[in-house]
VOGU-3710 file (C-alpha; in Angstrom, 3 decimals, decimal comma):
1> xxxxxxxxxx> -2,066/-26,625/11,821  0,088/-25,747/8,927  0,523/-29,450/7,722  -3,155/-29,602/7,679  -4,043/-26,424/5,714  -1,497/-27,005/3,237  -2,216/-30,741/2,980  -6,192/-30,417/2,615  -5,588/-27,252/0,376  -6,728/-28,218/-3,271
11> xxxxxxxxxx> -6,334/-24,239/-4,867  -3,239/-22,576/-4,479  -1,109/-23,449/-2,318  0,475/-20,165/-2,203  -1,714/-18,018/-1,536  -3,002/-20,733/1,116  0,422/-20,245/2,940  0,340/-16,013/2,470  -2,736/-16,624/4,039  -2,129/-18,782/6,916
21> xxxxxxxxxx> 1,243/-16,395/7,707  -1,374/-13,590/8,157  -3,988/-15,419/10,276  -0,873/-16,930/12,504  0,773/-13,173/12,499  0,817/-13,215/16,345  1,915/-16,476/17,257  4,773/-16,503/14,320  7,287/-15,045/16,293  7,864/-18,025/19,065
31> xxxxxxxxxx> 11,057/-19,962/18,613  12,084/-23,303/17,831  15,506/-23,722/20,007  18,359/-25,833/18,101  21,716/-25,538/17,525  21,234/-23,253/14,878  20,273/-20,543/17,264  16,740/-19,370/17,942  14,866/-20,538/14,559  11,079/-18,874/14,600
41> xxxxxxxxxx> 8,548/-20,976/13,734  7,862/-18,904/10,647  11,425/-19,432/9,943  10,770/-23,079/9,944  7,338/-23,064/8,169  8,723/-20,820/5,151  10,988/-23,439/4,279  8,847/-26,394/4,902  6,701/-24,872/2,487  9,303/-23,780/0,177
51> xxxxxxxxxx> 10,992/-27,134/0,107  7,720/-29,284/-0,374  4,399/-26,988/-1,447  5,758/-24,343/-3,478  4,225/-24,241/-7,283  6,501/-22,342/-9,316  5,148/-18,955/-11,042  6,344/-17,502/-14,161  6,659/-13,911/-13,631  8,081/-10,752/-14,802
61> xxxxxxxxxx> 8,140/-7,732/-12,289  8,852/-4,469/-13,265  12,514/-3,379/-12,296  12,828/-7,025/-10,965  16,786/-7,687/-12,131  17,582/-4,367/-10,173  15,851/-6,340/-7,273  17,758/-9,630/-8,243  21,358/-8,039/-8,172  20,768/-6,082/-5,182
71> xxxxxxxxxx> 19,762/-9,128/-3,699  22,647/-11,088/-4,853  25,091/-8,707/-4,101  23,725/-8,361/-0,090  23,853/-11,995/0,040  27,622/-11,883/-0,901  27,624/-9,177/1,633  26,511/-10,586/4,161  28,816/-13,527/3,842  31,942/-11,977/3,664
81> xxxxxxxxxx> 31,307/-10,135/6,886  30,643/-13,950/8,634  33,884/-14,963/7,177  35,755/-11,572/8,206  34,216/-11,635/11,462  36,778/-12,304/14,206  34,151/-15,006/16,135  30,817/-16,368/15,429  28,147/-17,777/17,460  25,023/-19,720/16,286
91> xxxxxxxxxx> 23,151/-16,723/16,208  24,461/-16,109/13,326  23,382/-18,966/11,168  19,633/-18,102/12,586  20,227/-14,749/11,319  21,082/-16,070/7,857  17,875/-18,455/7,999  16,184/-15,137/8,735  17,544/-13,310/6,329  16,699/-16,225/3,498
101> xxxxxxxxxx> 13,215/-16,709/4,477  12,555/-12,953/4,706  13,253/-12,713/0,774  11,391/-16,292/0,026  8,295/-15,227/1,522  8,550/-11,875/-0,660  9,554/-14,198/-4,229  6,007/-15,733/-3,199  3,982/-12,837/-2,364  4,917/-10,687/-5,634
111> xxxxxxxxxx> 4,535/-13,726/-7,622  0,941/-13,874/-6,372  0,242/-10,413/-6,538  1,635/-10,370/-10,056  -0,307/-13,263/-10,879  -3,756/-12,208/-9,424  -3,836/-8,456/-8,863  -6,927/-8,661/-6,862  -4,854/-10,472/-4,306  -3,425/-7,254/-3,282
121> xxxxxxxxxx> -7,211/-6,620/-1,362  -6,862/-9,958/0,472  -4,102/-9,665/1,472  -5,035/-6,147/2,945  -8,468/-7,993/4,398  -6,259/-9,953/6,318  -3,861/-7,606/7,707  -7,111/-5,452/9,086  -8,053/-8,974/11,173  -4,586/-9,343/13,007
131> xxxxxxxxxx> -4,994/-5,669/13,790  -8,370/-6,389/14,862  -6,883/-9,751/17,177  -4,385/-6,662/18,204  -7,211/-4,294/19,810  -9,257/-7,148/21,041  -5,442/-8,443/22,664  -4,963/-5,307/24,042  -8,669/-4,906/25,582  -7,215/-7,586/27,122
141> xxxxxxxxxx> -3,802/-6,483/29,005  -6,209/-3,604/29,695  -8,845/-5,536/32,019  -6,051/-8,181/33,297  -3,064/-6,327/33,271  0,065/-6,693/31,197  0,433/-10,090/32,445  -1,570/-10,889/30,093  0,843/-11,660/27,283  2,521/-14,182/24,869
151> xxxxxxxxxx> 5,672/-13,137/26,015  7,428/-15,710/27,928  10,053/-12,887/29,712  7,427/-9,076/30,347  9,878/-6,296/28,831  11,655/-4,138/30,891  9,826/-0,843/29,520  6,354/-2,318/29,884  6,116/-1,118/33,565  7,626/2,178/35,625
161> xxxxxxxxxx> 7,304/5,617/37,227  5,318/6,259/33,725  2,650/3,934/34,737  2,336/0,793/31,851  3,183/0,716/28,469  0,805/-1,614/26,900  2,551/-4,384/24,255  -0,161/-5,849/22,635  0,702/-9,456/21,801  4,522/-8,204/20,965
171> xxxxxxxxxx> 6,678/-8,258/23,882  8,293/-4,847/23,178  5,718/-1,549/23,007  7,782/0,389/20,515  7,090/-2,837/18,183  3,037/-2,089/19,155  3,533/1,005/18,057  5,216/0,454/14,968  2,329/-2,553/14,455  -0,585/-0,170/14,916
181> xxxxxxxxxx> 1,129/2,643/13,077  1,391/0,956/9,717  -1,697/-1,182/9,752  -3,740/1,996/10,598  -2,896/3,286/7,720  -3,992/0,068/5,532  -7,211/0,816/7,327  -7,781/3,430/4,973  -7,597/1,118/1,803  -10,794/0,542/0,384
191> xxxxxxxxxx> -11,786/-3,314/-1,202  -12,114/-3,098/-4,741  -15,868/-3,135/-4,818  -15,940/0,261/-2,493  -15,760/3,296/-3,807  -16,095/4,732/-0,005  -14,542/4,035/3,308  -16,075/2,224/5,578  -17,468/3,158/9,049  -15,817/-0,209/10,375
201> xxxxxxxxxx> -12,665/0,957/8,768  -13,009/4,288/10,447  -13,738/3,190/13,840  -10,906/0,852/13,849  -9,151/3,617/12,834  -9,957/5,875/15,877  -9,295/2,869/18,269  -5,789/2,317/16,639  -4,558/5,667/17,529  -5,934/5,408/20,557
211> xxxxxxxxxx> -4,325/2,169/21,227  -0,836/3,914/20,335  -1,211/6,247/22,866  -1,737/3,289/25,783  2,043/1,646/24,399  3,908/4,572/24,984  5,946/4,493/22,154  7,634/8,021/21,105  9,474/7,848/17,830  6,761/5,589/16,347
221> xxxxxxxxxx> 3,859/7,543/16,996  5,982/10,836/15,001  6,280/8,110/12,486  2,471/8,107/12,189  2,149/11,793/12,113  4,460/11,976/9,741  2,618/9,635/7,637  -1,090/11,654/8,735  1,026/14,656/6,968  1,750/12,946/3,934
231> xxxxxxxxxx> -1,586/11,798/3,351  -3,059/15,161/3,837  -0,320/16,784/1,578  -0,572/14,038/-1,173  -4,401/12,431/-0,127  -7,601/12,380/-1,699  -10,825/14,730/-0,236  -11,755/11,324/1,615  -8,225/10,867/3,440  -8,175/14,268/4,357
241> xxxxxxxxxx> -11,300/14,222/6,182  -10,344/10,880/7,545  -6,790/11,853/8,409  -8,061/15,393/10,015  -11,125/14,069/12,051  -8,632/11,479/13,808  -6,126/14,467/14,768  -8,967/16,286/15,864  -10,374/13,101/18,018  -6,722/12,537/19,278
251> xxxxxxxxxx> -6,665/16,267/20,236  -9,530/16,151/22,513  -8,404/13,131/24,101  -5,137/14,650/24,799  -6,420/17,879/26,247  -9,302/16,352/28,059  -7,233/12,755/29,594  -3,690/13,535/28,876  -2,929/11,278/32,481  -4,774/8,124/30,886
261> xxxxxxxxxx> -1,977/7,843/28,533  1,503/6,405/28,734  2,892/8,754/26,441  2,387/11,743/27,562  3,698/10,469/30,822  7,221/10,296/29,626  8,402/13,847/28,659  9,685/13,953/31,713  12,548/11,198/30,552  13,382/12,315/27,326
271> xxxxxxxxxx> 16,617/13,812/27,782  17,227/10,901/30,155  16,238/8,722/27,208  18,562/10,324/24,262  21,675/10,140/26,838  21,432/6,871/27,410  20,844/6,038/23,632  23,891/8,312/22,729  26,196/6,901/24,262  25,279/3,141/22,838
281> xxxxxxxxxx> 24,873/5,250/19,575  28,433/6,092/19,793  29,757/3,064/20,877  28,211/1,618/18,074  29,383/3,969/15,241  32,823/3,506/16,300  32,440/-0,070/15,831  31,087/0,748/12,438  34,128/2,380/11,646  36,314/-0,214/12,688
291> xxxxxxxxxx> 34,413/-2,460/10,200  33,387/-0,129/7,414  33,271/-2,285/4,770  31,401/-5,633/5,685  30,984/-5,064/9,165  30,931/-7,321/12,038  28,478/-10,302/10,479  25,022/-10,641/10,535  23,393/-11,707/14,172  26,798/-10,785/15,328
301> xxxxxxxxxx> 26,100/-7,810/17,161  25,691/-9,463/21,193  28,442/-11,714/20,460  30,553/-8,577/19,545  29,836/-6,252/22,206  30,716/-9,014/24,903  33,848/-8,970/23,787  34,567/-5,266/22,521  31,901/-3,380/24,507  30,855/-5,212/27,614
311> xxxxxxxxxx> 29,171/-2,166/29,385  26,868/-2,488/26,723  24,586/-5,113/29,193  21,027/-4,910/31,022  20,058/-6,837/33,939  16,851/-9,562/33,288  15,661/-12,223/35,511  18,829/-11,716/38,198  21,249/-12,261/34,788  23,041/-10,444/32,358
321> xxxxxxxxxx> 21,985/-9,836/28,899  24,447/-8,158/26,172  22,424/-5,972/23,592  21,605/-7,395/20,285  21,515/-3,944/18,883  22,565/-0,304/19,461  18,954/1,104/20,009  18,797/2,069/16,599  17,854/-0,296/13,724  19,755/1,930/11,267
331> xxxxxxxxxx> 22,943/1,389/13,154  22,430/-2,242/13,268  22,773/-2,281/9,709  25,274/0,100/9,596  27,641/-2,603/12,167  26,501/-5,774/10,651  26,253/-5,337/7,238  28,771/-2,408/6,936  28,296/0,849/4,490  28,189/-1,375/1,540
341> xxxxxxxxxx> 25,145/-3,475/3,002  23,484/-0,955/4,842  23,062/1,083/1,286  22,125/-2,247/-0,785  19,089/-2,598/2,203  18,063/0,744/1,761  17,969/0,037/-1,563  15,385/-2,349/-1,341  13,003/0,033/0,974  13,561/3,202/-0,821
351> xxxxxxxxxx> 13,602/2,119/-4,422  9,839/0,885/-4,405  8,990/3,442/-2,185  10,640/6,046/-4,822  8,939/4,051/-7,749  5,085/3,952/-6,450  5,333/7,568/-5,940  5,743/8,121/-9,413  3,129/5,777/-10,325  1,003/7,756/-7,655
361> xxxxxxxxxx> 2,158/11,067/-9,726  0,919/9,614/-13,345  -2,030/7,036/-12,215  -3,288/9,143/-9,137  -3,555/5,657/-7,384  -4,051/6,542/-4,102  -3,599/3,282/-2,495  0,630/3,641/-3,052  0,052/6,786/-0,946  -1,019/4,845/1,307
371> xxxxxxxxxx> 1,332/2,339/1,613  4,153/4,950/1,612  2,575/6,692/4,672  2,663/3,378/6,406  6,280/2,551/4,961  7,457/5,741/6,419  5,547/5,456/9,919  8,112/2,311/10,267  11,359/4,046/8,860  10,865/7,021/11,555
381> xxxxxxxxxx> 9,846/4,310/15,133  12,771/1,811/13,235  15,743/4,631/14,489  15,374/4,156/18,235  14,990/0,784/17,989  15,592/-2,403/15,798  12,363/-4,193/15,421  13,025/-6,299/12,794  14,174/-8,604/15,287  10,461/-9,535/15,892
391> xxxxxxxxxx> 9,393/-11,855/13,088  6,050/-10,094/12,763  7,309/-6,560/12,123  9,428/-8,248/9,790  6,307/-9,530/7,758  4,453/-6,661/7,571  7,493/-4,292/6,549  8,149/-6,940/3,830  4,503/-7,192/2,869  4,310/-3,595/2,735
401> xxxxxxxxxx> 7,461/-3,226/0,241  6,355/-6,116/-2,150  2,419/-4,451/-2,395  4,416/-1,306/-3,437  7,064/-3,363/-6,074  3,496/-4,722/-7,316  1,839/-1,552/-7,549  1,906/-1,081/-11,219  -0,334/-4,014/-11,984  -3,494/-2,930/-9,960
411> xxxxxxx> -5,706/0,885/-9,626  -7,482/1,897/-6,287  -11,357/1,436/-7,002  -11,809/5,526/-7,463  -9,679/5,586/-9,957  -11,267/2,637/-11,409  -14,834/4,951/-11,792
//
């Protein structure tokens, strides 16, 4: 499918392949299985396309050689800590090719943006129809069951005393609920011919929350209230209303059906919960200290722990599987990329974040707001778990970051009047 699009494409090719990565969000995360570890195919389409369809831009972004040398620098980061690393395993080299492809995709989608600053409300048009594939995926699992999935192995969390947490099309519910929290949000971004929101965009809305409460997922459903908070702090009349009226419908759903919903089933295993992550939390801070610097190497970390920390194991499918992170995404930085790495990343997130909030001070464009809120929905859900892993979290958090690096170039359509 992607050989024909791009071959029968006459515009631009690059925003034909943004495109086509946002239509094929939910299958982008299956694997092509070599011996360069577990490539995904977006992995492998990403540099198709960048070896053989890419047209050059010529573009300036604002702050971009801050971007270029924190880049370069993490890149020399991140291969010191392979070479420093005391053993390897292909993993490795697929987290590299992750790694490379993650910043390719984002040279291509600020080039765009810069380019064409009305591309900014495509891409957003296209985000809001993989969440609606998401709720209509979803409806799904709900009639038929959780087997209903494009997982090929059901997570180990989707199902217990708690009744089910519902995944979506991702095979972990924490990712769901990451997914729904910052698309929601993006929900609330009007095209550039609107001045209001619409009543689509509000109903999806509604059924997003709701759908967060049927995955289960904790820490990223504070993320989103954090992000409500922020909107109603920092938000136009219109997002207030919006943001109030859907903690008002969530309210009444809570009090009135509080058993319908996964999450509130699991108070009961919350201290359970934060003992079991403490102790991989500490396990995996000390191996941060024994590799301050550069850390362990990137796609290292179940390679590591087999040797170092072997209790650090769950049981699938009558096997054994060593963790590929410490049930914290912050920590996996932290022991892969070391101090040096993990503060170069951060860089990256917080820097635009930091940047479009100032623009939001001076320009009153409300949209940044709203991509912060969803920015921040992910930081909060990404410390008890690392979900980066899954390819599509990874596009949507980059995605997220570049439409705020890009910010500067466009106004929301209020601010427009």
């Amino acid at each position: 499918m992607f050989f024909v699009v791009m071959l029968f494409t006459t515009g631009d090719k690059n925003k034909a392949y943004i495109k086509y990565v946002l239509l094929a969000y939910p299958l982008l995360n299956f694997t092509l299985v070599n011996n360069l570890g577990p490539v995904s195919i977006f992995d492998f389409i990403t540099v198709i396309f960048a070896l053989t369809f890419y047209q050059s831009r010529v573009t300036h972004v604002k702050n971009g050689h801050t971007y270029l040398i924190i880049f370069i620098l993490l890149t020399l980061i991140a291969v010191i800590g392979a070479f420093n690393a005391k053993s390897l395993k292909v993993d490795t080299a697929a987290a590299f090719i992750d790694f490379f492809t993650a910043f390719i995709f984002a040279k291509i989608l600020i080039d765009e943006c810069l380019n064409d600053s009305t591309f900014f409300y495509s891409v957003i048009k296209y985000l809001k129809i993989t969440l609606i594939v998401s709720l209509l995926f979803l409806g799904g699992q709900l009639i038929f069951g959780p087997e209903f999935t494009l997982a090929r192995i059901q997570n180990a969390n989707v199902v217990g005393s708690f009744g089910i947490r519902y995944p979506g099309f991702f095979q972990d519910p924490q990712k769901h609920t990451q997914f729904l929290a910052i698309t929601s949000f993006l929900l609330l971004i009007k095209d550039k011919d609107d001045t209001k929101l619409s009543v689509i965009s509000l109903l999806l809305l509604m059924l997003s929350v709701i759908a967060m409460l049927y995955t289960g997922g904790r820490a990223g459903f504070a993320g989103w209230v954090l992000g409500v908070l922020i909107i109603i702090i920092f938000g136009s009349s219109q997002y207030r209303l919006a943001g109030i009226t859907t903690t008002l419908i969530l309210g009444g759903l809570v009090y009135f059906f509080p058993e319908k919903f996964p999450i509130f089933n699991r108070f009961a295993t919350i201290s359970d919960d934060y003992d079991f992550r403490f102790t991989v939390w500490k396990d995996a801070f000390e191996i941060f200290k024994d590799n301050p610097y550069f850390g362990i190497g990137i796609g290292n970390y179940a390679n590591y722990v087999s040797v170092h920390n072997p209790d650090q194991v769950w049981e699938a499918n009558a096997g054994f599987t060593f963790y590929s992170h410490p049930e914290s995404g912050y920590l996996k930085f932290l022991t892969e990329y070391g101090l040096a790495g993990f503060i170069l990343i951060f860089s990256l997130i917080l820097l635009p974040m930091i940047i479009a909030f100032r623009e939001l001070i001076k320009t009153k464009n409300k949209n940044n707001l709203l991509l912060i809120a969803a920015l921040v929905s992910w930081m909060v859900g990404f410390y008890t778990v690392y979900s980066l892993d899954d390819t599509r979290i990874k596009i949507l958090v980059v995605t997220v970051i570049c439409l705020l690096i890009t910010s500067y170039k466009r106004i929301s359509p209020e601010d427009a009047d």
